[in-house]
C-alpha positions in Angstrom: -176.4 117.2 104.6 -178.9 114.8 104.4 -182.7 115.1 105.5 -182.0 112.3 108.1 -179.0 114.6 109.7 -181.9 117.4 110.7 -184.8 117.3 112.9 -188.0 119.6 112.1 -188.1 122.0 114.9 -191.8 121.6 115.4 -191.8 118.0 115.8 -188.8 118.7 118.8 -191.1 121.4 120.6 -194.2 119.4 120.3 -192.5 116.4 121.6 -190.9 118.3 124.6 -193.3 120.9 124.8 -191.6 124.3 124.5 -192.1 126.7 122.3 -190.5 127.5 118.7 -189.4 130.5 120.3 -187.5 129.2 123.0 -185.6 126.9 120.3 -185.4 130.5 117.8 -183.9 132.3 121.1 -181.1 129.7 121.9 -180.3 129.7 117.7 -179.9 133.6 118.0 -178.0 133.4 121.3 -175.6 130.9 119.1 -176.1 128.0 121.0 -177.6 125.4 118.6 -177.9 125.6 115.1 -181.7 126.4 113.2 -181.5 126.2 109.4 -184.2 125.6 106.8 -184.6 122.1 105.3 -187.4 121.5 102.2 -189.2 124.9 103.4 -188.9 123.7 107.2 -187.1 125.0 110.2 -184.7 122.5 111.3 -182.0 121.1 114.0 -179.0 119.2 113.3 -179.4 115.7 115.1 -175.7 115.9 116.4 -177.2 119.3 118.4 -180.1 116.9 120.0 -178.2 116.3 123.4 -177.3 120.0 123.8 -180.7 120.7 122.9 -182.4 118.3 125.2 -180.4 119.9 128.0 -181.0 123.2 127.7 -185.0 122.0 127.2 -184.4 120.7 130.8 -183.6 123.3 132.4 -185.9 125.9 130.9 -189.2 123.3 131.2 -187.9 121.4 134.3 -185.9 123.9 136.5 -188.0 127.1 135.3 -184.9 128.8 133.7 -185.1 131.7 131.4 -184.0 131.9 127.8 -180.9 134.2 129.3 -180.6 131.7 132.3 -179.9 128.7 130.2 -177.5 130.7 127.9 -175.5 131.9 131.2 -175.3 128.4 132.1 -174.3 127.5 129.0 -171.4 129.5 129.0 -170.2 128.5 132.3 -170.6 124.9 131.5 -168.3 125.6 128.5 -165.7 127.6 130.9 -165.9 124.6 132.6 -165.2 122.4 130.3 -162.0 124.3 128.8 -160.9 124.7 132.3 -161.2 120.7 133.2 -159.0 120.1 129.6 -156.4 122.5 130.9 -156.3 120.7 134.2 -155.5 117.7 132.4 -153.1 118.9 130.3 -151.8 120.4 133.2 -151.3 117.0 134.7 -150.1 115.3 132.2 -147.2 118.0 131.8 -146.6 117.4 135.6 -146.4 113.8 135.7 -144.2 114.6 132.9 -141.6 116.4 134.8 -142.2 114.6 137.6 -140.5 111.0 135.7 -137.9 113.1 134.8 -138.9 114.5 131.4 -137.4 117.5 129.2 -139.2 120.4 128.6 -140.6 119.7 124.9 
């Protein structure tokens, strides 16, 4: 990857003020990526949003490093659960106009 696909990780901390190791803690709990770019520690910018959001709730909300990587993996439960609802519905409205079984 290019340079202009990573963010230094010090310049994202010092911007939202949090520490390196609350960004190191959420890279060991697997929920972004960290990896070294020209002998600095780095984020993918694709990761930013993700990022951002678990920044929010640790800075804004006062959540833990193990808070925010609970919520995490509820918000993912619900999102796999809201794509199986829709599959879901879109097997039923299937049915429901008369369709085979595939």
């Amino acid at each position: 990857m290019e340079n202009a696909d990573w963010i230094p990780a010090d310049d994202f901390c010092s911007y939202h003020q949090v520490s390196l190791a609350f960004v190191s803690e959420l890279a060991y709990a697997g929920l972004i990526e960290i990896t070294v770019v020209d002998q600095q520690q780095c984020i993918p910018v694709n990761q930013l949003r993700e990022l951002e959001r678990f920044t929010r709730l640790h800075a804004q909300l006062g959540i833990n490093e193990e808070g925010v990587e609970a919520i995490a993996h509820l918000l993912h439960q619900v999102d796999v659960l809201q794509k199986e609802v829709h599959q879901l519905r879109q097997q039923l409205n299937w049915y429901q106009q008369g369709g085979l079984p595939h």
